[in-house]
N, C-alpha and C positions, 0 to 999 in steps of 0.2 A: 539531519543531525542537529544537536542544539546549538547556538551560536557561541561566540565567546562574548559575548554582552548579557545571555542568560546566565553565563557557567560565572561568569563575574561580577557584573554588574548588580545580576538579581541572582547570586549565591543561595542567599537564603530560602528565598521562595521555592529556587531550585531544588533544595534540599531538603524542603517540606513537604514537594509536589513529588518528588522522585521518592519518597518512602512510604506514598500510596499505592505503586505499584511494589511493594517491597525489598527497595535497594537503596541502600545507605551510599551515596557519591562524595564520602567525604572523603576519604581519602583520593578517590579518581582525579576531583575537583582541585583539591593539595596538587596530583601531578601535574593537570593541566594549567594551571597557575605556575608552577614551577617553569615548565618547557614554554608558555608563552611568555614568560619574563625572559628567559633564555633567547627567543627568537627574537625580541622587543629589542634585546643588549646587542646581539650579532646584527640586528637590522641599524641600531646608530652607530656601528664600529665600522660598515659598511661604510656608509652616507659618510663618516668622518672621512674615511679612506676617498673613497671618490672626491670629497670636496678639495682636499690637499694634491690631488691628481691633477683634478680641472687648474688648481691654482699653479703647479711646475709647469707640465703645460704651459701655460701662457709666457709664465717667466721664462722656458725655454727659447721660445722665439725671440724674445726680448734680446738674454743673451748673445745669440747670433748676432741677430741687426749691431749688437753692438759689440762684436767682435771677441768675444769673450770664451771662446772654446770650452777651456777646463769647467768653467764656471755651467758652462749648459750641459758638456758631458754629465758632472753629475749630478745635475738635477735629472737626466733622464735616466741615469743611473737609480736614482732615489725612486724614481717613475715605476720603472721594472720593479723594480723589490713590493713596490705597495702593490701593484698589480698581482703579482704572488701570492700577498697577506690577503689580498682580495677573493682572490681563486681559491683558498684556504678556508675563508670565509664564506662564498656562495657554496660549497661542499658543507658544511657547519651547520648552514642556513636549511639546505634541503631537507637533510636529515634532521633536525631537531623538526619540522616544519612536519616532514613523515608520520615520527612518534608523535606527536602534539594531534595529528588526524586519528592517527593510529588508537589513542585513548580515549579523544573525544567521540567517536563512532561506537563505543563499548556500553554507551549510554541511551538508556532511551528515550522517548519523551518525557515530556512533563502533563500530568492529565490533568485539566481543568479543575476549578474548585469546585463546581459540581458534582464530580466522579466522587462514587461513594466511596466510603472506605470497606475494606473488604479483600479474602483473598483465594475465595474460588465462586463457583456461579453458585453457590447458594446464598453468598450476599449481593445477588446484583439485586436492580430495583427495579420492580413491576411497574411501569409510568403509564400500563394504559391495556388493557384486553378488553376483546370485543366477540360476537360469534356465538351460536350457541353451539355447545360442544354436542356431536350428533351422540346416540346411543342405541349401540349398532346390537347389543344384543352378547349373547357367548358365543353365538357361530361364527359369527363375525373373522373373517380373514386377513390376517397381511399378507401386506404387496406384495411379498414375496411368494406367497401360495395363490393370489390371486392371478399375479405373470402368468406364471407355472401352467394354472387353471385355462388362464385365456389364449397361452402362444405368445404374448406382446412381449417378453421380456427372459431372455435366454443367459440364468446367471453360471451353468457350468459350460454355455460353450464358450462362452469368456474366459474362462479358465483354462479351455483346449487353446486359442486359439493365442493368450496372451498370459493370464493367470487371475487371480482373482483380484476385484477390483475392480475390473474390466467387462461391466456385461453388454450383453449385444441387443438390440432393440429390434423387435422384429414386426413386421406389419401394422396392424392399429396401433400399438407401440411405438415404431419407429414416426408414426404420423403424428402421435401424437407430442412428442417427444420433439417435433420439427414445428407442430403448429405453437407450443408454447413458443419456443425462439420468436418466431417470425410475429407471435402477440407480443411479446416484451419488448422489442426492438421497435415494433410500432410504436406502443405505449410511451416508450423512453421518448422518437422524434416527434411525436406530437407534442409532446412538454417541451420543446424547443434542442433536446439536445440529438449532435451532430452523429449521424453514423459512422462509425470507422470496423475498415476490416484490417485489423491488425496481424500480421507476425503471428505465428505462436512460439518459435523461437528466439530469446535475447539473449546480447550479449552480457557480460559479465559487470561493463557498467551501465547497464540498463536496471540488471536486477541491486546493485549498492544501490541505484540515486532514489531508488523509493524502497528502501529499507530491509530487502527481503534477504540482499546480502552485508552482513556474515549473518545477521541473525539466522534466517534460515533455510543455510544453507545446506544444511542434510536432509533437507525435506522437498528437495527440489530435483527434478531430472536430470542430469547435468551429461552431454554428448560431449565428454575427455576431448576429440581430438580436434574439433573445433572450439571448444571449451563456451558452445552454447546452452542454454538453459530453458526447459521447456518450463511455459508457463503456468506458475501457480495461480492465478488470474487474470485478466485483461488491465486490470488497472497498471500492470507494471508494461507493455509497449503502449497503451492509452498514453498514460502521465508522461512517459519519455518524450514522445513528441514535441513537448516543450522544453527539452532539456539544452541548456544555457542560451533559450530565448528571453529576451528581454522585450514586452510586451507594453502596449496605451493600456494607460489606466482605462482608458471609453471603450476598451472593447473585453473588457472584466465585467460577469464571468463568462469564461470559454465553458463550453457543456457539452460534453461530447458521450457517447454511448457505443457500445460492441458487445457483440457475442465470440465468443471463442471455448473451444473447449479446455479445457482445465485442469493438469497434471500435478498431483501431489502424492509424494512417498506415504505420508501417516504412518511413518517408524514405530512398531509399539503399538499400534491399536488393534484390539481382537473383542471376543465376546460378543454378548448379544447384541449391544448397542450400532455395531458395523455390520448387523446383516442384511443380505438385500440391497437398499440403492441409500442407505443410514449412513457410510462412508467411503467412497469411492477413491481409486490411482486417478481415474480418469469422467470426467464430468463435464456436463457442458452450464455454462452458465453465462447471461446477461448482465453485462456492467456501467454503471453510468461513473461518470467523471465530472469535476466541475474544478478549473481552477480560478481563486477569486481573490478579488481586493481583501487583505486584513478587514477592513472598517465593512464589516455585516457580512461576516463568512457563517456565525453562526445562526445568520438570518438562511443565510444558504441553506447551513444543516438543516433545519429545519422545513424548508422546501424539500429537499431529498427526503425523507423522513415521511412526511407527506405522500409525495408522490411512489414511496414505496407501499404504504399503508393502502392510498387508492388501489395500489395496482394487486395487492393480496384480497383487500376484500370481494374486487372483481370478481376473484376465484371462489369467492364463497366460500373461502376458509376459514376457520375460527383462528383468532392469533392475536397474539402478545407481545406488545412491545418494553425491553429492558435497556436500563440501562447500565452499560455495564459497571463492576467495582475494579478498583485499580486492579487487582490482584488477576482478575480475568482481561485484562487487555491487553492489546496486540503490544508491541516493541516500539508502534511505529504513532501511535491514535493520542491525542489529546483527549476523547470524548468520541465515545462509541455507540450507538442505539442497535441489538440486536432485533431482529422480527424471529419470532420464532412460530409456526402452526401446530397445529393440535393431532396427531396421530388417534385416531377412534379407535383401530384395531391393535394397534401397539399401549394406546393408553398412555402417552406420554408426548410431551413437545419436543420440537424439532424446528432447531434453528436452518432458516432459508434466506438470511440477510444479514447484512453487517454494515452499518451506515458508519461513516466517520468521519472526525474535521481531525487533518494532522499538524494544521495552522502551517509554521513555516519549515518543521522537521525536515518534509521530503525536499521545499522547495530548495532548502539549502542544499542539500547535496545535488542536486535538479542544476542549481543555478538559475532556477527560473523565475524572472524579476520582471516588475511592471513598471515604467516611468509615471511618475505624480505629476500634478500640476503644477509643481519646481522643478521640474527636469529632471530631477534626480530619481534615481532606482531604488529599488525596496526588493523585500522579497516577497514573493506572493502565499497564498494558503490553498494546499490541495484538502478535496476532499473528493471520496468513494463510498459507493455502495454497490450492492448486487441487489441485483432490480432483473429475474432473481435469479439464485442458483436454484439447477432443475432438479436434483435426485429429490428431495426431499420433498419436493413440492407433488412431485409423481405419484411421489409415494401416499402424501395425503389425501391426493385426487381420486386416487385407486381405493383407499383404504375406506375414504367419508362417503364414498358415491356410490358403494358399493351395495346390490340391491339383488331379488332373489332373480332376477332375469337378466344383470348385468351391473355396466357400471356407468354411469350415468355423467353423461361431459359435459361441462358448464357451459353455458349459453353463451359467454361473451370468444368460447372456442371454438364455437360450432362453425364457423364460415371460415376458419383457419384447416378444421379436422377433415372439416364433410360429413362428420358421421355424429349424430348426438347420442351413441352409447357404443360400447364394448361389448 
């Protein structure tokens, strides 16, 4: 969430930066100024309170030793009653302290000066394509007739077995499907970052401290009676790991990497654009994590960016990287770079990445802070990407490779699959 040094101190900016993703926080910014003045006042009526305690107190003893009964009676008399006002007071405090989270959490980031303006992906920014787009012809098949053709990919027994959303990977499919994982998770710890096998269930402040709750929270699997939440991607039990660590600046950035699979409602989505493996409940996808010092995060981004780029042209897929405009970014992103590949038999792109710096958003609610060469703590800057998620990439593989005797697996898969075509 944003701090109250952003919501105050840099109001403005605030509020120039928050009307690129489309939301006016002037008034939000009104309440939350109002309720921290509120806590500010109840916090020195405290500190009064307590100071004039410590000070009876002392005077009490005094009167004893010096025999003074009545006189110490009611100073501890007076004792009691501020302890009261106080107790009065720490109830005041919690609740105004509540509401003051309560609104500040309603807000989203701030996107860089960068981020273009803009308020759906038709304005985002082409910063870079590469590839030549293959030209398959009009017989040309999607993935989804291609599965079908081969056995590797079973989209109605998913449907029997769970419903749709859900399909089943069978044979050369299923290998294939395993050999991406186990190439991306490579790829990922040879760049230095850490494997982890995460959870795919979290608890409920797992999913707040990196922003997915309340935002979005109808889009997430949620099992009522333990009230955990299955995961919308790796990077929310990834990032927790550090949740209220305080970390050496000398060992910034942490880089960590996992695969897991990948559960999301998609309330509302239908038509052509979700047939096949276009948008799935359930998915498996590689994610890398990196949390880093403020001072060259966005040198960071830039590494991730990179190293996602590397790891798509690997693939020999044609693809384009955007950046996004406010209007299309997440709740939670400072500055976003989607990768998106080229679908040949669909004829259209298809995002399989999402790079991002969220600067100190998540770390704030995270708590997770690094000690400076002052001793003193800061907050740190998370950032993520998918490096990568698979349905779509599957789906290009199938769709680009595809030839009159088969389909054709990219070479840097071959000693993952065992087999160099379908």
């Amino acid at each position: 969430m944003l701090t109250l040094k952003q919501l105050r101190q840099e109001k403005e900016y605030t509020l120039t930066m928050l009307r690129k993703k489309g939301v006016d926080a002037t008034e939000t910014i009104k309440k939350i100024e109002e309720l921290d003045d509120r806590r500010k006042s109840i916090q020195q009526e405290l500190d009064s309170l307590l100071a004039e305690q410590n000070s009876l107190s002392k005077q009490i003893g005094q009167f004893f030793k010096e025999g003074k009964k009545a006189e110490a009676d009611a100073a501890k008399s007076k004792v009691n009653e501020l302890k009261e006002k106080s107790k009065n007071l720490d109830v005041q405090m919690s609740e105004t302290t509540d509401q003051l989270n309560k609104v500040i959490v309603t807000l989203p980031n701030r996107p860089t000066e960068i981020v273009p303006e803009g308020k759906t992906a038709e304005d985002n920014l082409n910063v870079k394509q590469s590839g030549e787009i293959p030209d398959l012809g009009e017989n040309a098949l999607p993935h989804w007739e291609l599965a079908k053709k081969y056995d590797i990919i079973d989209f109605d027994l998913g449907v029997k077995l769970t419903g749709a959303g859900f399909p089943v990977y069978k044979g050369k499919g299923a290998r294939l499907e395993r050999a991406l994982i186990n190439y991306f998770v490579d790829y990922n710890t040879a760049a230095g970052y850490q494997e982890i096998l995460p959870p795919i269930m979290v608890n409920e402040a797992s999913g707040f401290a990196t922003g997915q709750l309340p935002d979005k929270e109808g889009q997430m699997y949620h099992a009522e009676v333990d009230n955990f939440y299955m995961v919308p991607t790796a990077e929310v039990p990834v990032t927790n790991i550090l949740r209220d660590v305080i970390l050496d600046e000398k060992d910034l950035p942490l880089k960590m990497t996992a695969y897991t699979p990948c559960f999301r409602r998609e309330a509302g989505s239908y038509g052509k654009d979700v047939r096949g493996l276009n948008r799935l409940h359930q998915f498996d996808k590689v994610e890398i994590v990196q949390v880093a010092n403020p001072v060259g995060s966005y040198d960071r981004l830039q590494e991730m960016v990179d190293h996602v780029e590397g790891l798509v042209k690997s693939l020999g897929l044609p693809y384009r990287i955007l950046r996004l405009c406010g209007g299309d970014m997440s709740f939670t992103s400072a500055l976003t770079y989607d990768f998106e590949v080229f679908s040949a038999a669909q004829k259209r792109w298809l995002e399989v990445s999402s790079v991002s710096n969220f600067e100190t958003f998540q770390a704030n609610r995270l708590k997770v802070r690094y000690r400076n060469s002052d001793k003193k703590t800061e907050l740190c800057h998370t950032l993520n990407g998918s490096s990568l998620a698979l349905p779509r990439i599957v789906a290009a593989l199938l769709e680009n490779n595809q030839t009159e005797d088969g389909i054709i697996i990219p070479e840097v898969l071959r000693p993952y699959t065992g087999f160099d075509k379908i």
